[in-house]
MISE-316568 format. One record per residue (C-alpha): residue in one letter; residue number from 1; x, y, z. Coordinates in steps of 0.001 Angstrom, whole numbers, plus 500000, padded with zeros to 6 digits. Last residue first. Layout:
% MISE-316568
+--------+-----+--------+--------+--------+
| residu | num |      x |      y |      z |
+--------+-----+--------+--------+--------+
|      A | NUM |      X |      Y |      Z |
...
+--------+-----+--------+--------+--------+
//
This chain:
% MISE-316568
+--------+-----+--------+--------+--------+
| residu | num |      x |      y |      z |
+--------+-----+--------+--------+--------+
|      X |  62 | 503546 | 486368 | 494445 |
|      X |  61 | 502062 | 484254 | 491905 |
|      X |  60 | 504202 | 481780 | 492823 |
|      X |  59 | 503180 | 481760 | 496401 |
|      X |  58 | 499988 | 481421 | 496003 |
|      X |  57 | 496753 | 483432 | 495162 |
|      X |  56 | 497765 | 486596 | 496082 |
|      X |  55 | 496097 | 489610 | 498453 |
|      X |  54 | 497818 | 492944 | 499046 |
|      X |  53 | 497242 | 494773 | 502104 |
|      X |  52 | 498729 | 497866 | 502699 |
|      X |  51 | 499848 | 500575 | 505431 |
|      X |  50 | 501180 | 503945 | 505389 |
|      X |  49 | 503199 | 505324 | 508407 |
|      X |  48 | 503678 | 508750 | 509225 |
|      X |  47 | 502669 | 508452 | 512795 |
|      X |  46 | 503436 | 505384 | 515239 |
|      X |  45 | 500548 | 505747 | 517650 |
|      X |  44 | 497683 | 507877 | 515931 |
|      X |  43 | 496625 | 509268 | 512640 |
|      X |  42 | 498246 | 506073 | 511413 |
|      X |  41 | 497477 | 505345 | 507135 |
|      X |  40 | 495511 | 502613 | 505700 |
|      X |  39 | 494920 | 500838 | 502654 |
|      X |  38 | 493066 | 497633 | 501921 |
|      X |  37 | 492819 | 494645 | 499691 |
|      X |  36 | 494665 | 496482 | 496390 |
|      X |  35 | 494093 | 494323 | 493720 |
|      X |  34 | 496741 | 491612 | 492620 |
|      X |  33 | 498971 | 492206 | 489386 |
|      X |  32 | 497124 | 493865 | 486804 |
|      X |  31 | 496566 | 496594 | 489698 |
|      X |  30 | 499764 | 498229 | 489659 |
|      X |  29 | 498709 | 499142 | 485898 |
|      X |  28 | 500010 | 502816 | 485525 |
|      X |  27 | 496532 | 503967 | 487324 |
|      X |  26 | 497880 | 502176 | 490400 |
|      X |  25 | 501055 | 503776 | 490700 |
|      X |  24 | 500094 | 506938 | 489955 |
|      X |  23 | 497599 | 506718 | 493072 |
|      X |  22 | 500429 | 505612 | 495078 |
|      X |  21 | 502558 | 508420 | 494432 |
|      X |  20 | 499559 | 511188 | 494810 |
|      X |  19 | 498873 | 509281 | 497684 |
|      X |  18 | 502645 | 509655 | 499014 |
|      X |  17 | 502651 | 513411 | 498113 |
|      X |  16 | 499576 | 513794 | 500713 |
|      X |  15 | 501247 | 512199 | 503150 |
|      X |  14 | 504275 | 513658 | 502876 |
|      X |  13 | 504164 | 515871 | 506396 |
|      X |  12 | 506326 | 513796 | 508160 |
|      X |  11 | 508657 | 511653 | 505890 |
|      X |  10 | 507018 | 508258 | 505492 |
|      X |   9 | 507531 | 504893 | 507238 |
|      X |   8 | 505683 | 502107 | 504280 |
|      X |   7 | 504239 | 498892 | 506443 |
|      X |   6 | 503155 | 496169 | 503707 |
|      X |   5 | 501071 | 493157 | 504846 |
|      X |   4 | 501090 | 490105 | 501867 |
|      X |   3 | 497686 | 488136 | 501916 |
|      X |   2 | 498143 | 484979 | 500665 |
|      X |   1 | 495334 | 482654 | 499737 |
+--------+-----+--------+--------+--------+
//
């Protein structure tokens, strides 16, 4: 198993334009390819940054 870590730096204040992105994204088949594992965003530290986990079998399916 693969799990592939994905760090997104956003504009400040887009959050909520970002989710509405992301959201599309998913509903427009996103998921057909490997679920989402987990999604975050920083409320602390290093603001404006959106965070995901996306698992894969292998390599190839990568």
């Amino acid at each position: 198993m693969i799990y592939e870590f994905r760090t997104y730096d956003l504009k400040p204040r887009n959050l909520a334009e970002y989710d509405t992105i992301l959201g599309k994204s998913l509903a427009a088949g996103r998921l057909n390819h490997s679920p989402l594992f987990g999604y975050w965003y920083s409320e602390f530290g290093q603001l404006n940054q959106a965070l995901h986990i996306w698992p894969y079998r292998d390599l190839q399916e990568r």
